[in-house]
N, C-alpha and C positions, 0 to 999 in steps of 0.2 A: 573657724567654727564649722564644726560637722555635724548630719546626720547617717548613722545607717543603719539602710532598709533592709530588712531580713525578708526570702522570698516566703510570702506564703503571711507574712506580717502583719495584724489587722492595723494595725497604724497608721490610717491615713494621712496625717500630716503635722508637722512640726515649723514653729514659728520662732524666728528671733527677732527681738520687736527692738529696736533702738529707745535711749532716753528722748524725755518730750526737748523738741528741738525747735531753737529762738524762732520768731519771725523772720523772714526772709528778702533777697532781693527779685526783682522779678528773673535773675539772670541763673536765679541758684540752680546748682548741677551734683548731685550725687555720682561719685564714681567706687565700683569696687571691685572684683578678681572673683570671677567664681568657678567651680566646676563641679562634672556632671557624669558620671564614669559609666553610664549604661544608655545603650540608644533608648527610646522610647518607654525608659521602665518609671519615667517619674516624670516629675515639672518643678523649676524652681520660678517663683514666682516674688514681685515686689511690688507690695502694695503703700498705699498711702492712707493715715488716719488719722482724720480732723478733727477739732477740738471737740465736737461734739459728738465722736464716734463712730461715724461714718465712714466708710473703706473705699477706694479706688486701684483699681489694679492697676502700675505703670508698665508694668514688663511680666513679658511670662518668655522661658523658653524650657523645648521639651527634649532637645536632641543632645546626646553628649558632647564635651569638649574633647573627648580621644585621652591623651596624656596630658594635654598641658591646662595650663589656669587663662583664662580668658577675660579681660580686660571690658568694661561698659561704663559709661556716663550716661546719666538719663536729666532728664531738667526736670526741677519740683516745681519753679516756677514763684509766682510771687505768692507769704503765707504773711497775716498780718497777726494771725494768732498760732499758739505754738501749736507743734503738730508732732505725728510721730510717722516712722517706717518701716516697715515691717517685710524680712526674710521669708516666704513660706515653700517648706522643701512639701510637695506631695506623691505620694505613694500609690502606683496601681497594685502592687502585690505580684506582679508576674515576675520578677527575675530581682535580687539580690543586688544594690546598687547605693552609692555614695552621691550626698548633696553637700555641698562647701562652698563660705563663701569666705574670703580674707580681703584685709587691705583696703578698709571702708573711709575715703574722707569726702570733705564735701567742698564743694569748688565755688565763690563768687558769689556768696549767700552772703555777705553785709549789705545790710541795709541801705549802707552808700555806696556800695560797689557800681560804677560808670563806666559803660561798654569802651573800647577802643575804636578808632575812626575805623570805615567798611573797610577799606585799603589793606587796613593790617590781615583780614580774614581773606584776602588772596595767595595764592601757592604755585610755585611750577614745580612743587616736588623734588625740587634738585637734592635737599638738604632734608628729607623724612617730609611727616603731612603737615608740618606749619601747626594751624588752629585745630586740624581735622583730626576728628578719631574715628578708629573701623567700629561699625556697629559688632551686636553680640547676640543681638535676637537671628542672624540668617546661620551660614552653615561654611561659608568662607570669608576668607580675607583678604581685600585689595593686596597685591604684590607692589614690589617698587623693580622696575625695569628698564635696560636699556640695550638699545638694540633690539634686533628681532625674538619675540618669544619664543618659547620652547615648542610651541605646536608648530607644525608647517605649516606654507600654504593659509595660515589666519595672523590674525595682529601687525601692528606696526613695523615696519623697517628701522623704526629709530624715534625719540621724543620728537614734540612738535617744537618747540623750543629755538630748540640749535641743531634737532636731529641727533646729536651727540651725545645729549643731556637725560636726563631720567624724567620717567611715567609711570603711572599709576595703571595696573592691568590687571585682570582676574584671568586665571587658567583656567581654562573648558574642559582639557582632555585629564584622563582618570589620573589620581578618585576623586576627581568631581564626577558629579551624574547629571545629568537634566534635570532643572528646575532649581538647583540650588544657587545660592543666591548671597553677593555681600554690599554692604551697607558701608558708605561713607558720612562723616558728620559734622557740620559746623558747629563752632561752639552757638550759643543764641545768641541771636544778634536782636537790634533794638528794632520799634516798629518803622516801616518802611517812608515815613513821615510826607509831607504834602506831595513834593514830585516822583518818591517813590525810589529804587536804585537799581541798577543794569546788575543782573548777574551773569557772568559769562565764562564759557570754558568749552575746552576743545575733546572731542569726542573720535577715535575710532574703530569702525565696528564692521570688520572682513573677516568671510571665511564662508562656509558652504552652510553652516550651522548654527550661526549666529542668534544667540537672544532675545533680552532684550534691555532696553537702558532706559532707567527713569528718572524723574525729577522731581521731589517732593519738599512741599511746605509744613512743618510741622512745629503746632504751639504747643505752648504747655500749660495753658488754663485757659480753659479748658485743654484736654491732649487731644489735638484734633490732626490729621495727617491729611493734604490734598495734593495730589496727583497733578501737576502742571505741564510735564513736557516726558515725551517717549517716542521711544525709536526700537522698531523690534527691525531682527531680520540685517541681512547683508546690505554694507549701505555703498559699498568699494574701498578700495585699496586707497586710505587717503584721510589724511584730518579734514574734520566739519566742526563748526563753527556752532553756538547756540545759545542765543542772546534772549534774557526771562530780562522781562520789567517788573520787577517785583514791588506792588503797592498794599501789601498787607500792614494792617494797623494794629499789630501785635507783639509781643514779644516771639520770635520764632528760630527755628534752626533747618539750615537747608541738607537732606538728605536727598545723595546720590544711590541709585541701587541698581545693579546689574545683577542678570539673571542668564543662566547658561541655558543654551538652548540644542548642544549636542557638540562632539569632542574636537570639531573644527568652528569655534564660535572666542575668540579673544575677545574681551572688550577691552578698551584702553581709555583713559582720561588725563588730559594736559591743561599747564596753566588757567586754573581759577582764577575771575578778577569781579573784585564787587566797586562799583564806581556813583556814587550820587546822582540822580536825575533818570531820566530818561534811556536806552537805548540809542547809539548814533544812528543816525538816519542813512537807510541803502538805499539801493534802486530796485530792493525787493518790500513789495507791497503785501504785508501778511494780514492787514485787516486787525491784530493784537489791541492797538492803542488808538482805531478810527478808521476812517474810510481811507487815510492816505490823500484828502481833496478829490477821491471819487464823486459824482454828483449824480442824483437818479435824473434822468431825460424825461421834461415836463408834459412833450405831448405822449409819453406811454399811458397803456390803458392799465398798468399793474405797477408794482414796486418791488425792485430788489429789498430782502431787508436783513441784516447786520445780526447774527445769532451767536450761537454754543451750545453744543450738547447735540441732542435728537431734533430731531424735528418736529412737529404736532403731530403729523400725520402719518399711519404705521406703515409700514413695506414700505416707504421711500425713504431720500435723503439721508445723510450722512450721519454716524454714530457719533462721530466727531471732526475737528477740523483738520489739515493737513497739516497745516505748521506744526503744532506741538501733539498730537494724537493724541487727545484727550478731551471731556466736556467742557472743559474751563477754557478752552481755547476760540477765536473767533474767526466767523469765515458769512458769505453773504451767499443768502439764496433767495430762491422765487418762488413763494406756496405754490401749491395745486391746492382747487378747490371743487365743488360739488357747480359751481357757478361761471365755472370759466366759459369761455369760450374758443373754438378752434381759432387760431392767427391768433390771439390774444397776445400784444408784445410787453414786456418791459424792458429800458434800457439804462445801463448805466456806462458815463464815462469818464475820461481820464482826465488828471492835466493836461494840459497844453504842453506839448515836448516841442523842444527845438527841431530842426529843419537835419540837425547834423546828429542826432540823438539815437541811437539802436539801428539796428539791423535786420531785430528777431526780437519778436513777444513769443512771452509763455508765460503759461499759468496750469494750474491744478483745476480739473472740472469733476465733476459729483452726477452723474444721470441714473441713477437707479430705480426705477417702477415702473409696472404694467404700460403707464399714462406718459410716456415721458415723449415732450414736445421737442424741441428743436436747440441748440445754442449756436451761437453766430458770432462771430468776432469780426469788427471791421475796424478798417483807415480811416478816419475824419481827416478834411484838410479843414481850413480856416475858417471856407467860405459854407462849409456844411455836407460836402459833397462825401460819397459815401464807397468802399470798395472790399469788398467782403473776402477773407484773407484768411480764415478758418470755421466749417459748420461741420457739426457734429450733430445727428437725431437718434431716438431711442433709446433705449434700455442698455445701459452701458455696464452692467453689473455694479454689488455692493462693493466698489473701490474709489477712490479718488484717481485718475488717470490724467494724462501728463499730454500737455498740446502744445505746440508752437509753430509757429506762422510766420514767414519771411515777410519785410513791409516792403511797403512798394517806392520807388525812387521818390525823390519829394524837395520843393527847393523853397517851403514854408513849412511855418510849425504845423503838430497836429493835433487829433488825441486817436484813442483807442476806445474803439466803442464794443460793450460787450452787451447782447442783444440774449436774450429768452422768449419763444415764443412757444407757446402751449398750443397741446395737442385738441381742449376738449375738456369737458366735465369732467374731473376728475380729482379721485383725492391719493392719487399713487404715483406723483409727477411733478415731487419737489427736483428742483435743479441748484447745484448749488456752485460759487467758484472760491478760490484761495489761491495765495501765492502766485500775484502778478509782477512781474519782472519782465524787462527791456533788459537785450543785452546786445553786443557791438559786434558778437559772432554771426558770421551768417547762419541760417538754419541752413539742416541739407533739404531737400526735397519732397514734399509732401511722397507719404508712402515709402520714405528708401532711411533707411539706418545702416551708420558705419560703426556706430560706439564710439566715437574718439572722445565725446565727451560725454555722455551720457549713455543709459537703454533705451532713447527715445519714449516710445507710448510701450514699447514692452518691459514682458512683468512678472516674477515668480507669481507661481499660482498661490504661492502662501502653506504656512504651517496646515497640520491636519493632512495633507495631501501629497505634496512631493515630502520627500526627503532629503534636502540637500538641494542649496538656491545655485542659480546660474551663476556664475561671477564675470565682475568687470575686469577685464587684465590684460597685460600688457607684454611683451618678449618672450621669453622664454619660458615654459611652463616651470614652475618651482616642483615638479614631480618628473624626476631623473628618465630621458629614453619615451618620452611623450605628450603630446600635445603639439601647437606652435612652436614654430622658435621665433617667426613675425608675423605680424596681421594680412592681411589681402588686399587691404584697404591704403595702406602706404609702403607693403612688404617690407618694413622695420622693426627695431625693436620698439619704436618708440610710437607704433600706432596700436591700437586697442581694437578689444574682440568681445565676446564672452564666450566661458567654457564651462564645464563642470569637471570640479576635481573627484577623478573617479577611485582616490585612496579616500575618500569618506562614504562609510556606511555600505552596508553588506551587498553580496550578489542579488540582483533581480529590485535592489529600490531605485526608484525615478525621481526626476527632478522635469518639471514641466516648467516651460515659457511659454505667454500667452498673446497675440497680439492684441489692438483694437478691437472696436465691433466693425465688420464691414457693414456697409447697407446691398441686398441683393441688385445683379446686374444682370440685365438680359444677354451682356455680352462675356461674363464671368468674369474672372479676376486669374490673375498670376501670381504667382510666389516662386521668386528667385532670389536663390540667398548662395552664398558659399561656405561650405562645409569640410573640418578639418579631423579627420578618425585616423593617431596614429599611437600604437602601441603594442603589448602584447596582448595585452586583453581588453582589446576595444567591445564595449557592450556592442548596443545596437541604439540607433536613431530612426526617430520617425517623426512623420509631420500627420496630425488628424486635424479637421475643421467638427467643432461646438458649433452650436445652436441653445436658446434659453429651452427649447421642448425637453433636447438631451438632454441639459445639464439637470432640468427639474424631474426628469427619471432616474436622477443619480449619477448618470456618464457624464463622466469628468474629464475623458475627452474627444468622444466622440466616435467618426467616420475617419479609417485609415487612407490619407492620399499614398504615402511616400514610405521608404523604408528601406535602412541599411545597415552593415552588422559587419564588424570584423575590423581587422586591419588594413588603413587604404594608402600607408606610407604619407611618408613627410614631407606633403603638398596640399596647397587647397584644390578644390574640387566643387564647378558648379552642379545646381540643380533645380529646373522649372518643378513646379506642380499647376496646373490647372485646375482652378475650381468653378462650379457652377452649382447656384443655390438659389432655391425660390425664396428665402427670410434670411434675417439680420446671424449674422454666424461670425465665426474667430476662427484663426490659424492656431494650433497649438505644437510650440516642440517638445517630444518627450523626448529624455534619453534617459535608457536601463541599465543598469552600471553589468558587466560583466561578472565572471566567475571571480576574478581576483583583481587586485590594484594593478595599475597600469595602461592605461588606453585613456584619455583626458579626451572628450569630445570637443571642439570650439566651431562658434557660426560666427558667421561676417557678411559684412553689405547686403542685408537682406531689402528685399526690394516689395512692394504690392502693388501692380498697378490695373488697370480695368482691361479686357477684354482676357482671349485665350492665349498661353505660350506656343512657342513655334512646335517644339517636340514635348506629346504624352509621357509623363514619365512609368516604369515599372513598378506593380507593387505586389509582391510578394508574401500572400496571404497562406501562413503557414497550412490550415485548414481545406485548401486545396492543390496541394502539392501535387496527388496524383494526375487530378485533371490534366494538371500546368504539364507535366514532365508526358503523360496521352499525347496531350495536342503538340506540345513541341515536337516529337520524336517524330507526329504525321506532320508537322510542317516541312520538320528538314526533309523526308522522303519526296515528299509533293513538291518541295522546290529543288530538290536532286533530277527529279524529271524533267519538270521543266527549262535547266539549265539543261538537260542533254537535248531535249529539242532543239531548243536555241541552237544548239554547237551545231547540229547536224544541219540546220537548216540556214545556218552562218556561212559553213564548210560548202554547202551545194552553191549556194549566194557567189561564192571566195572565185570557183572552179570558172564560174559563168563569164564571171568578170575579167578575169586572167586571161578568157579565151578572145574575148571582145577586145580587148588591152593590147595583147601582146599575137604578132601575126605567127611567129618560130621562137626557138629558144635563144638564135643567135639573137632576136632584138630584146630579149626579157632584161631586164635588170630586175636587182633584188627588191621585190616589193617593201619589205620590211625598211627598206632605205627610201621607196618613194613615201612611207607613211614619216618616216624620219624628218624629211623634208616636209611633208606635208604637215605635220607637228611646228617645225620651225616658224612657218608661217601665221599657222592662227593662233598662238601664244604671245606674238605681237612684238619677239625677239626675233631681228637678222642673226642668225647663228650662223648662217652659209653666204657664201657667197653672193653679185649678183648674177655671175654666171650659174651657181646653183640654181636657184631659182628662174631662170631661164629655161634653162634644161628640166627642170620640175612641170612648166607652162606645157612644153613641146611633147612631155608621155602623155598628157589631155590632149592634144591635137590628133585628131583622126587623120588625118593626111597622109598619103606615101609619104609625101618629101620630106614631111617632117618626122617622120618614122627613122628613114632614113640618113638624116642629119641627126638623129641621137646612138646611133649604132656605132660611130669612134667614138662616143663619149662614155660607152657602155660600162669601159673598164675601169676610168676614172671615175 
């Protein structure tokens, strides 16, 4: 069934309404084929109408399907009275264009239709999408894949599977465009019943350009859609894991949805598994389903307390949690109030951990506002005693930021105590934390990052602003004649870095890394890192230090320290900077991608630690060129002089001493051979003899006779 629209048409819409249609089961699903032959020049729409005549829109879409017919299941949901559905094609009038729809049946509408066990609605894709269909409201279609995608340099090397086996992926680069977007879809499944059921499946999300990936719950009576788990942005080269406790008590269907975020951004999806109960239990502490046996510490003067979403109070605290980025998700924080007090503490802590348990905590911390007090992580041993092992004060920006703390040796159990203490009256100094995990790796070093396994606390500055995220990576750069070929850090292929692929996006856009906040030091700070620029068209690198003053004038990033440009061949290369600053401020990497493709910039083992570097670094402020190339041209002059002083007055020094030395020419020997000798000696190698050195003693002795005892020895 067609309509067509003639341009210019007053017709604005035409309806094909279905017969009235039986009661239903709550699982029933409408599927049918439609299409759409003009971008933006119409909408076809499906509604739904109740026994009493009332409409409900299930679906609208407004974009063409190109040439082909496009495929949708939608859920009706449960009708106990008959009801009806209705086609509706409508018309703007601007352009001449075709609405169609064919191939109308309806899926699992008896009345005694009984879902299948969760198990059967898991997939690894090996064999097509199992239970799943591609949605029809976005503008693409999950791909099935294996092996490495068609884009460089983004998506998987291989399924998560077997590596060998198929996955589900969307392509970024054209004609895809930014923002467009495809839908995955479970058939409905029943309500998540008393203990609720694990949904889980493997996600990966590499490239410079990356999206974003979401997770949604969607009923169908009412049609309600909520947003549970997301991940935007470059996550590294690597399946992740992502484990939803789903306790909805409804009939529902879970939609997956990836969104391109620019032409090096693949997302990939593996093995689906839906399993009864609970999530298995890790040694990551997300807060989702309870405190994890955290306990608030009874003599504090405040309380952590267990939330979602915003905070009460504006300009602070988290928009959302870390785990799943979103309001539905849970994480604990410590109000500020109008009533605080400065030192005001609250603490909260862990289980009791065995004596042989971790190595290295980390967690996810939140400090964002004017007011923002102090956080503290310590050691507990058994007996109560206490050892303070990571503090963090201040206005750490609106992100969640990443901490970990090496534990201290230990020959009983312990816990982890994580402490909040407030600055002071104030209502702009919620603190908040998430995502606590013990792991058996050592940390490296407060202040030093190699990437082997992580970005440590550094961080794309995020969409809006760069262009193109750092990446996590390893051996050889995947863009032909530049980059790496090994880290600095283990000089292999098998040690990691970060870089930026500089074949994405045009001459002159940046990509910013951001560190920590420091707190100001009267002795300054250092920033040593090593830096790798090889190609033909290596942009330029630079390092500035932010402040909150700058950043709330708009500079985003600041005061130039450091700066370099060009081709610097196929080696790492270190580089101090010294900073010194009266307030709380941040290191920032920029790097400016060149004229053309080819120069991949990478940094390694970067280091921050307090006081000044041994050597100032140069920097290179295009803005004063002339000055710079003035004063150089009078430096070399002015030290051309002074190097001929010297000589001259080296040369009078030489004659004086030769005369004092040496009584005639028959006793001279060639000085160039006494300094030879004299060399030998204070280098701490016998090179000569110990007759040499005998004779070396005897040209210092002032004496006739020993003048004279060196004159047969003149020639040898």
């Amino acid at each position: 069934m067609r309509v067509n629209f003639s341009k210019g048409s007053t017709q604005s819409e035409a309806q094909l309404q279905s017969p009235p249609l039986s009661p239903s089961s709550p699982y029933c699903q409408i599927r049918f084929h439609f299409h759409i032959s003009a971008e933006s020049a119409g909408s076809l729409r499906v509604l739904m109408q109740q026994a009493g005549g009332s409409e409900a829109i299930l679906w609208s879409r407004s974009h063409s399907t190109v040439s082909h017919w496009s495929p949708e299941h939608l859920p009706l949901g449960l009708h106990q009275q008959p009801y009806k559905v209705l086609f509706s094609g409508m018309n703007n009038a601007a352009a001449s264009h075709v609405v169609a729809v064919d191939d109308i049946s309806f899926l699992n509408c008896e009345k005694s239709y009984q879902p299948p066990a969760l198990a059967s609605f898991g997939c690894s894709f090996e064999d097509g999408l199992c239970a799943w269909v591609q949605g029809a409201e976005d503008q693409l279609d999950w791909l099935s894949g294996a092996g490495p995608t068609q884009t460089s340099n983004t998506g998987p090397a291989g399924d998560h599977t077997s590596s060998k086996g198929k996955y589900l992926y969307i392509e970024s680069s054209s004609p895809s465009i930014k923002g467009d977007s495809a839908q995955l879809k479970s058939s409905l499944l029943p309500p998540a019943g008393e203990k609720g059921y694990c949904f889980s499946f493997w996600y990966h999300m590499f490239g410079a350009t990356v999206g974003s990936l979401k997770m949604f719950l969607q009923t169908s009576d009412p049609l309600e859609k909520t947003l549970v788990w997301q991940k935007s942005g470059n996550q590294g080269d690597e399946w992740l894991q992502v484990q939803s406790h789903v306790n909805l008590q409804k009939v529902h269907q879970v939609v997956l949805e990836a969104a391109v975020g620019g032409e090096a951004g693949d997302i990939a999806i593996d093995d689906i598994s839906l399993s009864p109960g609970a999530c298995p239990v890790s040694d990551l502490c997300d807060f989702e389903d309870g405190s994890c046996n955290w306990e608030q510490q009874a003599a504090s003067d405040s309380e952590w307390i267990r939330h979602q979403g915003y905070t009460h109070n504006p300009y602070t605290g988290p928009e959302s949690d870390h785990t799943t980025s979103t309001p539905t998700g849970h994480y604990f924080y410590l109000p500020s109030s109008s009533t605080d007090r400065a030192g005001q503490k609250a603490a909260m802590f862990s289980p009791l951990y065995p004596a042989d348990k971790g190595s290295c905590v980390q967690l996810w911390y939140h400090m964002y506002g004017k007011g923002m007090g102090t956080l503290n992580v310590y050691q507990q041993s058994e007996d109560g005693k206490e050892a303070l092992i990571f503090s963090q004060t201040g206005d750490q920006g609106l992100l969640w930021r990443f901490a970990r703390a090496s534990l201290l040796p230990r020959l009983h159990p312990y816990r982890i105590v994580v402490e909040g203490v407030k600055a002071g009256p104030t209502q702009e100094g919620d603190m908040a934390i998430d995502d606590v995990q013990l792991t058996d790796n050592q940390c490296p070093p407060r202040g030093f990052c190699d990437f082997e396994d992580t970005m440590c606390s550094w961080s794309n500055l995020g969409e809006g602003v760069d262009q193109g995220d750092w990446l996590h990576g390893s051996g050889g750069s995947p863009n032909p004649h530049t980059g790496p070929s090994v880290d600095h850090t283990t000089n292999s292929t098998q040690g990691h870095y970060v870089y930026v692929d500089s074949f994405v996006g045009e001459w002159g856009v940046s990509s910013f890394l951001v560190s920590d906040v420091l707190q100001p030091s009267t002795r300054g700070h250092c920033l040593t890192f090593w830096y790798h620029m090889f190609g033909n068209h290596v942009g330029t690198l630079r390092v500035y230090i932010n402040n909150r003053k700058m950043q709330a004038g708009g500079d985003e990033v600041g005061l130039l320290k450091w700066t370099e440009t060009g081709n610097k061949g196929e080696k790492w290369q270190m580089a101090n900077v010294s900073v010194t600053h009266d307030e709380a401020f941040w290191f920032v990497f920029v790097y400016q991608r060149g004229r053309m493709a080819g120069g991949d910039v990478a940094l390694d083992d970067i280091t921050i630690i307090p006081g000044s570097c041994y050597t100032e670094p140069s920097i290179d402020h295009s803005d004063n060129k002339g000055m710079i190339v003035g004063l150089a041209v009078g430096l070399i002059v002015l030290a051309g002089i002074i190097i001929f002083i010297v000589l001259v007055m080296l040369n009078q020094n030489h004659n004086k001493m030769n005369q004092q030395l040496f009584v005639n020419d028959d006793d001279a020997i060639n000085q160039n051979s006494m300094f030879d000798l004299y060399d030998c000696r204070i280098d701490g190698t016998q090179h000569g003899t110990e007759s040499d050195f005998s004779f070396f003693n005897k040209i210092y002795d002032p004496s006739p006779q020993a003048r004279e005892a060196t004159t047969s020895s003149t020639d040898a």
